[in-house]
VOPAGU-2260 file (C-alpha; in pm, 1 decimal, decimal comma):
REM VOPAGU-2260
SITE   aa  ch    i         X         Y         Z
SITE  UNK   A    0    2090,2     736,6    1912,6
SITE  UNK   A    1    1774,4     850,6    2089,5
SITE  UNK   A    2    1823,2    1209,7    2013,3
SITE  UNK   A    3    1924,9    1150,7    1678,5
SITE  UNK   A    4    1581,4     985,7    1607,2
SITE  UNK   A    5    1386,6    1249,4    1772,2
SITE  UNK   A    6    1596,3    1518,6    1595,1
SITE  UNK   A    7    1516,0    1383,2    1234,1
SITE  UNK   A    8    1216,6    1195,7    1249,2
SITE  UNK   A    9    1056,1    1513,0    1462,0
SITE  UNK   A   10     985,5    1262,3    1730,1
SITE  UNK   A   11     896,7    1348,9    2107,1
SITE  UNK   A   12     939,8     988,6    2271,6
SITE  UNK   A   13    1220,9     748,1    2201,2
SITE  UNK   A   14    1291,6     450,9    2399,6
SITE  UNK   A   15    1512,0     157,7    2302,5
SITE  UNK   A   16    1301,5    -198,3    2314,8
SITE  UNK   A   17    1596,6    -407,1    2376,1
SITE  UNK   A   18    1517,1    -553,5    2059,0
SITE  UNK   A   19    1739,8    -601,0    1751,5
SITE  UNK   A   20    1900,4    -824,8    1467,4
SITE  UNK   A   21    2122,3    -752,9    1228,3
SITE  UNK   A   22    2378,7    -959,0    1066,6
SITE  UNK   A   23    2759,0    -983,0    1002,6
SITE  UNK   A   24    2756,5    -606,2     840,9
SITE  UNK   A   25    2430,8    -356,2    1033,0
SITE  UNK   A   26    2363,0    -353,6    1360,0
SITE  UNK   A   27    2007,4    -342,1    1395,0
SITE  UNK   A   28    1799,1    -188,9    1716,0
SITE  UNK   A   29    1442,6    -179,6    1752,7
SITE  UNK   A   30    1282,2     155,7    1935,9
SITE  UNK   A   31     941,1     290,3    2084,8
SITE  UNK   A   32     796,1     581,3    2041,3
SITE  UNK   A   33     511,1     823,0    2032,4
SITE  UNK   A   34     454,1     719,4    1656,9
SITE  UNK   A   35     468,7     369,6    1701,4
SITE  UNK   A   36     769,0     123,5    1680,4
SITE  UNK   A   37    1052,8     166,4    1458,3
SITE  UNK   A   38    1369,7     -18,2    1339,6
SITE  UNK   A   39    1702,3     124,1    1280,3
SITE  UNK   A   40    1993,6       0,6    1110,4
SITE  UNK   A   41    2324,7     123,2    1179,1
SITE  UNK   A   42    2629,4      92,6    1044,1
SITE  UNK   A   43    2990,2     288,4    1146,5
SITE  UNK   A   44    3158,7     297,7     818,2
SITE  UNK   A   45    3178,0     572,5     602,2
SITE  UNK   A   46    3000,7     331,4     271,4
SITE  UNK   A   47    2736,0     330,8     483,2
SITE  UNK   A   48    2530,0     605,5     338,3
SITE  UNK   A   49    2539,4     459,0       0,7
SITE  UNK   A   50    2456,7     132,6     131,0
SITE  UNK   A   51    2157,9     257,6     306,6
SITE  UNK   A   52    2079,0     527,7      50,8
SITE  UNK   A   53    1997,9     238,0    -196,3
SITE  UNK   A   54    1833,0      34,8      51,2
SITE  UNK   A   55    1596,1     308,2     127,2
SITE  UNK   A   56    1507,9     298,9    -321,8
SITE  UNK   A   57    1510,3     -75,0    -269,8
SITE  UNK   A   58    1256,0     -64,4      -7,0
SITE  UNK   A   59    1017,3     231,1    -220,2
SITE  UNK   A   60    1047,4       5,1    -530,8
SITE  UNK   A   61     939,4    -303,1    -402,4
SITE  UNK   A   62     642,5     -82,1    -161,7
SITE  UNK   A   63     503,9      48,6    -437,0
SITE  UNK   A   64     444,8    -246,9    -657,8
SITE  UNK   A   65     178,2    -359,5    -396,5
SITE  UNK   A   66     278,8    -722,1    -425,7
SITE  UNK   A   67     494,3    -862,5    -124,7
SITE  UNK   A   68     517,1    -691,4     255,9
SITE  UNK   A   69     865,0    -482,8     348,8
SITE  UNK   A   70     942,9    -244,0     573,7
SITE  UNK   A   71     814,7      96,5     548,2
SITE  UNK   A   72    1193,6     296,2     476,4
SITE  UNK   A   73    1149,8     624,8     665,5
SITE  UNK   A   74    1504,6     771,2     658,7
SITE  UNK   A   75    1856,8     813,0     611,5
SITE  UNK   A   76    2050,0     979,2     841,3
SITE  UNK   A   77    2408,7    1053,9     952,2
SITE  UNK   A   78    2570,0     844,6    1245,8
SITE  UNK   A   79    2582,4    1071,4    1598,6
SITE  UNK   A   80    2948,9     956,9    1680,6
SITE  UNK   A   81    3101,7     859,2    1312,2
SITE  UNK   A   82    3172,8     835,2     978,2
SITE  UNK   A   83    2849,1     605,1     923,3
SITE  UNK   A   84    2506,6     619,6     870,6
SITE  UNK   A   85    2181,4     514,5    1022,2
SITE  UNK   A   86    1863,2     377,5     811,0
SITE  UNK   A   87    1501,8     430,5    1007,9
SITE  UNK   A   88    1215,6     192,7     928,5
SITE  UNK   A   89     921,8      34,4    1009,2
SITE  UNK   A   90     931,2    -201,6    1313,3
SITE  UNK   A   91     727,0    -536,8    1199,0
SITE  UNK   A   92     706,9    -794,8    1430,6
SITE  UNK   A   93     838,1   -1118,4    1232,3
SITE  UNK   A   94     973,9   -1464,4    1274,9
SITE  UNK   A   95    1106,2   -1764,6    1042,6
SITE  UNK   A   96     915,0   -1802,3     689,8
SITE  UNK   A   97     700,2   -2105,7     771,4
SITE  UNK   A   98     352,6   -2128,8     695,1
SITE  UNK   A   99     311,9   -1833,4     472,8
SITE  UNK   A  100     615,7   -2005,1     221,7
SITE  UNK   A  101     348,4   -2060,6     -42,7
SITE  UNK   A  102     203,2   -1748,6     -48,1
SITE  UNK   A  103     594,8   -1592,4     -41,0
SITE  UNK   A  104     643,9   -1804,1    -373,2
SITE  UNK   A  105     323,3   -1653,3    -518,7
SITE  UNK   A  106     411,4   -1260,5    -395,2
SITE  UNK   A  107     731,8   -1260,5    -529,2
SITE  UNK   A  108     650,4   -1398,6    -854,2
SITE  UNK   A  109     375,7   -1102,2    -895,2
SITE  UNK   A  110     655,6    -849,0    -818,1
SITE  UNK   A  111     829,4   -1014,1   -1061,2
SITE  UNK   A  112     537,7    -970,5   -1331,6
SITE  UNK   A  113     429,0    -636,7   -1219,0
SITE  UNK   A  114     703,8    -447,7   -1459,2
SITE  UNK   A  115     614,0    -676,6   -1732,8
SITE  UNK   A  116     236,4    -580,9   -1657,6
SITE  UNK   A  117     270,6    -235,7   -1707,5
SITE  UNK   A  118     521,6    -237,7   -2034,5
SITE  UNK   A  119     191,6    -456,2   -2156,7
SITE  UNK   A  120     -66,7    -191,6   -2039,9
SITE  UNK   A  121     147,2      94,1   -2156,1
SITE  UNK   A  122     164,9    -116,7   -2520,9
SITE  UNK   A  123    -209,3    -132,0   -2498,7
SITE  UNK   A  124    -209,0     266,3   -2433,1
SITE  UNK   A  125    -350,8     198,1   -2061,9
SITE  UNK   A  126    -252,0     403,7   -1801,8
SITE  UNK   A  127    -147,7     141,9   -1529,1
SITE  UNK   A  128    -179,1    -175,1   -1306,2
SITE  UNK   A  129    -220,8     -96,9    -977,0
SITE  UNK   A  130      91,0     -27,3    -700,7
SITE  UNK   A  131      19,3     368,6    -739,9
SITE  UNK   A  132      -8,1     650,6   -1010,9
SITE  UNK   A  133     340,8     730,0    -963,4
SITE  UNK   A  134     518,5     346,9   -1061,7
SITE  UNK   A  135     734,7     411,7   -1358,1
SITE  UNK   A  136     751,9     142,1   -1674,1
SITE  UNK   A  137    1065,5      30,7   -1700,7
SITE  UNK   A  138    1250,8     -87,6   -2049,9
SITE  UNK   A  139    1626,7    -111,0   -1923,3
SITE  UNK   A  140    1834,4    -351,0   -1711,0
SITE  UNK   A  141    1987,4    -186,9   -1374,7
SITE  UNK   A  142    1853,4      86,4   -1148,1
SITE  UNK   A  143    1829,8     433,8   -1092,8
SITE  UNK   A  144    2090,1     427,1    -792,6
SITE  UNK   A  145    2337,4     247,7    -649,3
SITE  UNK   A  146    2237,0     -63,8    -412,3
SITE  UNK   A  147    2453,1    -280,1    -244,9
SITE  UNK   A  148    2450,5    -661,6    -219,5
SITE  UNK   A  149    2642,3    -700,5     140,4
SITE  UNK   A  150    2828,7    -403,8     159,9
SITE  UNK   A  151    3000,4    -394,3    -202,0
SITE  UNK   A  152    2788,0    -175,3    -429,9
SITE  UNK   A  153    2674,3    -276,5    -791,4
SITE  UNK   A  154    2710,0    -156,5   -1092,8
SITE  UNK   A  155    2374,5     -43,0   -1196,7
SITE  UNK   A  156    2412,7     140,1   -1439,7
SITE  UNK   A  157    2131,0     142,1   -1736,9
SITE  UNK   A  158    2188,6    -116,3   -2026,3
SITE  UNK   A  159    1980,0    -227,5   -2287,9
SITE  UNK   A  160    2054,4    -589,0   -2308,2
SITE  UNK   A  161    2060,7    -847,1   -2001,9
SITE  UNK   A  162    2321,0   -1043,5   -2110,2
SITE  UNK   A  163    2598,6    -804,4   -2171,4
SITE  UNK   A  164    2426,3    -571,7   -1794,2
SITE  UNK   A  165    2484,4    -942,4   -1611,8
SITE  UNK   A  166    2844,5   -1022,9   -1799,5
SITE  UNK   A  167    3011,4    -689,4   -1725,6
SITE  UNK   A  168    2804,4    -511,2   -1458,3
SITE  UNK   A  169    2781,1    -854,8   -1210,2
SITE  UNK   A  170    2993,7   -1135,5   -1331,0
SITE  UNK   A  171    3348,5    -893,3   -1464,9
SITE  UNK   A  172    3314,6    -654,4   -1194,4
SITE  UNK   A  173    3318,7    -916,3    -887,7
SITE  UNK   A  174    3594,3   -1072,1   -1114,8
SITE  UNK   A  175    3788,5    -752,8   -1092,2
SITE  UNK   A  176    3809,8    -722,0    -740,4
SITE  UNK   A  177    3872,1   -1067,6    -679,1
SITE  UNK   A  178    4187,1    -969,2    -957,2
SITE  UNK   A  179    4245,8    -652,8    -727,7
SITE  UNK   A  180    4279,6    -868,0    -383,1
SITE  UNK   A  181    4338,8   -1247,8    -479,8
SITE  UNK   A  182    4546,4   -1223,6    -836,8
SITE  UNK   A  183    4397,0   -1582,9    -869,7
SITE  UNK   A  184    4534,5   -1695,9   -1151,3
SITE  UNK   A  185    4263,9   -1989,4   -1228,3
SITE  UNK   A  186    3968,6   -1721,0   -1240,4
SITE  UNK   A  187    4151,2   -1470,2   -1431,9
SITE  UNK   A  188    4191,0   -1784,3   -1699,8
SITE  UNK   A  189    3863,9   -1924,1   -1662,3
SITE  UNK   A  190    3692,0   -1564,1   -1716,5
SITE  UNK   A  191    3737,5   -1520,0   -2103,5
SITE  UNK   A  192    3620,2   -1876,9   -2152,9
SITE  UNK   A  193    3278,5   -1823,8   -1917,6
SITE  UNK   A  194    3226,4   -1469,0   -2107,6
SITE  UNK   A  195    3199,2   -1641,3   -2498,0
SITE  UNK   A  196    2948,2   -1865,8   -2363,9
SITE  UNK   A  197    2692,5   -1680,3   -2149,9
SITE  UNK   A  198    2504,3   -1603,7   -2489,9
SITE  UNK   A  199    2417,0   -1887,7   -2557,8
SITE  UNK   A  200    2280,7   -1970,7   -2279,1
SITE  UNK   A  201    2012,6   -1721,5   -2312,7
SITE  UNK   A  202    1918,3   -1819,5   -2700,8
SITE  UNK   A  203    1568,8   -1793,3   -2808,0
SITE  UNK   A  204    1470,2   -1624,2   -2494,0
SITE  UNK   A  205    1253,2   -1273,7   -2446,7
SITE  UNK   A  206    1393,9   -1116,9   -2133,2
SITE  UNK   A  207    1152,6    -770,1   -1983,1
SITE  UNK   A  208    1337,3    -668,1   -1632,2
SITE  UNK   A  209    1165,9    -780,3   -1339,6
SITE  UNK   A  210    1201,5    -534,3   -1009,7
SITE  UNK   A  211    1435,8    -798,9    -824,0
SITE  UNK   A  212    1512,9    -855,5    -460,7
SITE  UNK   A  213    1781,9    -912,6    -565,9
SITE  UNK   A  214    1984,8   -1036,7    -236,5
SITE  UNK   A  215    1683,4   -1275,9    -144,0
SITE  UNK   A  216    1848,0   -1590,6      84,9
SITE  UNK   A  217    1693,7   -1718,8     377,1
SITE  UNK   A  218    1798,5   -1443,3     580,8
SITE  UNK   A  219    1640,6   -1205,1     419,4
SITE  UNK   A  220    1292,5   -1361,2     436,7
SITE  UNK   A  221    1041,4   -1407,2     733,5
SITE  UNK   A  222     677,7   -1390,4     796,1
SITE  UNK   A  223     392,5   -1199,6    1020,0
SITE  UNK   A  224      76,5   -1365,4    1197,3
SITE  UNK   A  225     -73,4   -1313,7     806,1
SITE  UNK   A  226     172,7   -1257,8     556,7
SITE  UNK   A  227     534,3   -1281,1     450,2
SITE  UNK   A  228     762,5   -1040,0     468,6
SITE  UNK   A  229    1158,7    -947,8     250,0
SITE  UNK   A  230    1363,5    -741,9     394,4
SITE  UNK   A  231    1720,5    -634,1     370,6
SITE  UNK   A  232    1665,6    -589,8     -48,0
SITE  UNK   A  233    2024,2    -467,7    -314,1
SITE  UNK   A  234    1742,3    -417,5    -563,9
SITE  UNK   A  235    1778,5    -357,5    -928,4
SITE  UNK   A  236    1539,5    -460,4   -1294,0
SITE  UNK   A  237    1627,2    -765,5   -1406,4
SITE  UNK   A  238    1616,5   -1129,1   -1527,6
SITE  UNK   A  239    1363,7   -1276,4   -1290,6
SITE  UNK   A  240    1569,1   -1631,4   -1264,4
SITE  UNK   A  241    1823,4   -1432,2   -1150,3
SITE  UNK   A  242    1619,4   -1388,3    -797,8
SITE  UNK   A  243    1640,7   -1790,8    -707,2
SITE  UNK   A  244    2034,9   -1841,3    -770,2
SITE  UNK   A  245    2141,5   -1722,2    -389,9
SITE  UNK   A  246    1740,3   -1880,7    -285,5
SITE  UNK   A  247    1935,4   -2199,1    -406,2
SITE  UNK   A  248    2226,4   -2202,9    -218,6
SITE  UNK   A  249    2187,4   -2148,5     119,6
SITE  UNK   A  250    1825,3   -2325,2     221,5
SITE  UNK   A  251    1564,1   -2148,0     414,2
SITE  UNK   A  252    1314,2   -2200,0      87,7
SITE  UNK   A  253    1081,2   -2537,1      36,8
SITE  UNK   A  254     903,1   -2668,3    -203,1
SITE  UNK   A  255     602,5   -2465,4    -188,6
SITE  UNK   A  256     737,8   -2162,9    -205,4
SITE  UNK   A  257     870,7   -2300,4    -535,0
SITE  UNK   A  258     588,3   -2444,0    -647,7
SITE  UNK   A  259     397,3   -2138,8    -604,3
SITE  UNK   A  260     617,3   -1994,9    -784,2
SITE  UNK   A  261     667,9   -2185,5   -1082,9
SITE  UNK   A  262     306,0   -2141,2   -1149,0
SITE  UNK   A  263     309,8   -1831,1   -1169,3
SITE  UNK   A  264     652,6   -1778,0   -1371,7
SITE  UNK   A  265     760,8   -2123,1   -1528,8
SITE  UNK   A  266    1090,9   -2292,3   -1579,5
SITE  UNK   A  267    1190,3   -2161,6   -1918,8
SITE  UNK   A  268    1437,3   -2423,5   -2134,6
SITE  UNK   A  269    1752,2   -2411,7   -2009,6
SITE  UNK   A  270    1704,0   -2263,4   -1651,5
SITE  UNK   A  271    1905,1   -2520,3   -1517,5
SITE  UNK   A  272    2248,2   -2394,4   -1669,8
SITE  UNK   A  273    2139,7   -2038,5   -1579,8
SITE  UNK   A  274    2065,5   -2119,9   -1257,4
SITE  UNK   A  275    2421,6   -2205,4   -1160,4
SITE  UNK   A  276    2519,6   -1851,5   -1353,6
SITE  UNK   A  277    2356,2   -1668,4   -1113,3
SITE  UNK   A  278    2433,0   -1863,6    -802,1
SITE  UNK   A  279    2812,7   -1763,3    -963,0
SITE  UNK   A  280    2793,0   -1382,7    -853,6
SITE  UNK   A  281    2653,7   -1472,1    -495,4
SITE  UNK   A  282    2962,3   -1700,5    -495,8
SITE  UNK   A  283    3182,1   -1465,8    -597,8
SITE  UNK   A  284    3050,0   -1223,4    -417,9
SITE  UNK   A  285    3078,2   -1389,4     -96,0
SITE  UNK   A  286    3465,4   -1467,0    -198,8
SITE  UNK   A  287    3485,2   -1101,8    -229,4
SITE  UNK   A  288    3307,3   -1001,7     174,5
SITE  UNK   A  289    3427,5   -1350,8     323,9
SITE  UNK   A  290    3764,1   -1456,9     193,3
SITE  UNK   A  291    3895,9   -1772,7     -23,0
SITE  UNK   A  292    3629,2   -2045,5     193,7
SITE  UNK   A  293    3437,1   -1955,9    -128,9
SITE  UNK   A  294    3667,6   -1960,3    -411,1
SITE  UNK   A  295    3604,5   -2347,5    -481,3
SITE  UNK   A  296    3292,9   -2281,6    -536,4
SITE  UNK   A  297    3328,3   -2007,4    -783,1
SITE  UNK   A  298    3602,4   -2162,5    -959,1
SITE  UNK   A  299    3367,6   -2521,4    -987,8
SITE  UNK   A  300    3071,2   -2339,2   -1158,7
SITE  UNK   A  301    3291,2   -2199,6   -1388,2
SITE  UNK   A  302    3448,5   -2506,9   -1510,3
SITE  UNK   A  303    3114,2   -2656,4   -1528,1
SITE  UNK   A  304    2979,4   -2416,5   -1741,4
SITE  UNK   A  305    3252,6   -2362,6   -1980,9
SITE  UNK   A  306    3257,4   -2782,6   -2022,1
């Protein structure tokens, strides 16, 4: 792995820290050399490019907004021994979000806004709000490439309107592999049912995509001596609510993060009911990487939302 980093990163000294992390999918090893410490990711399977491919866009998005701390992506690069793929970054020194929740809470809502910012300046015929001359204004729902959210990758292709990019690019495409590897009769039922409501619960709202995290559990979160830091990002534009649904399900988030938050982006009628929506695709989702422990779950919100 050494070599490989000096080869494509045009490095002269690389020495593994014995430092790493990772989770149930990368492999994650932490390295110093004569530029300073780095991170790499690694993964053995041939997805693995795409995977970290989008990461790397995740990572440039959410830089160049100016808004929250991530690592700085540096590069992409083909495993030494495999079919896999290995994602360079920068190595920040972090530990559990803690006393920087609050300010998290306020960051991410400003990422949130920033899109929404610039389709306002760009109305008003200004040229931009901060985060760089080169941040482009975007009107559509989904993202220019492919991201993953675990290893699956979404659907991100460009649409128009949120509800029908969230039904059919999110919600029927977990669905369909879930057909593919389960044939669960109950969700297969319950689908067609779900699908005529979701409309309605968007009525009377304005939706502008939001740059989301877009995987952003506890996890995925931590902070440095002076700031808070997301990591690990399956980015796409989107409905900003949609951000808190897997923030909800797992802990790792109190209330001041939320209540910074909320200040910034408030509760709009009928959250509530969307809420559980969106915690349905991380469910699903997670039936789809981790097997049928999360199938009650799916098939609960469903009912519930179809009552």
């Amino acid at each position: 792995m050494e070599a490989l980093l000096k080869r494509e990163l045009g490095l002269s000294f690389v020495k593994a820290t014995g430092q790493g992390g990772g989770g149930c999918i990368n492999e994650g090893l932490g390295y110093s050399t004569d530029k300073g410490k780095i991170y790499a990711k690694i993964n053995k399977k041939k997805e693995a490019k795409v995977m970290f491919d989008g990461e790397l866009a995740c990572l440039e998005a959410i830089l160049a907004t100016d808004t929250v701390r991530a690592p700085k992506p540096m590069k992409v690069m083909g495993h030494p021994t495999t079919e896999g793929a290995v994602l360079a970054m920068e190595y920040l020194d972090m530990r559990g979000l803690n006393t920087h929740a609050a300010k998290l809470g306020e960051q991410l809502a400003r990422m949130h806004q920033f899109n929404e910012e610039l389709l306002k300046q760009k109305a008003a015929n200004e040229s931009r709000v901060g985060g760089g001359d080169d941040v482009e204004c975007i009107t559509r729902f989904g993202f220019p490439v492919t991201t993953c959210c675990g290893i699956i990758p979404q659907d991100n292709e460009w649409c128009d309107d949120w509800v029908a990019f969230y039904s059919r690019n999110r919600l029927k495409f977990q669905l369909g592999l879930i057909e593919r590897d389960y044939g669960d009769r109950e969700a297969r039922e319950l689908w067609p049912q779900l699908e005529r409501r979701i409309p309605g619960l968007f009525e009377g709202l304005e939706i502008k995509p939001a740059l989301l995290h877009g995987d952003l559990w506890g996890g995925n979160v931590a902070e440095m001596t002076s700031e808070p830091v997301i990591f690990d990002p399956a980015s796409f534009y989107g409905h900003s609510e949609y951000e808190l649904g897997i923030a909800g399900m797992f802990g790792g988030f109190n209330r001041s993060f939320y209540s910074a938050y909320h200040k910034l982006v408030p509760k709009a009628a009928g959250f509530d009911k969307r809420h559980e929506l969106y915690k349905l695709f991380h469910y699903l989702n997670h039936w789809n990487h981790f097997g049928s422990g999360y199938r009650g779950s799916s098939i609960s919100i469903m009912k519930s939302l179809i009552r």
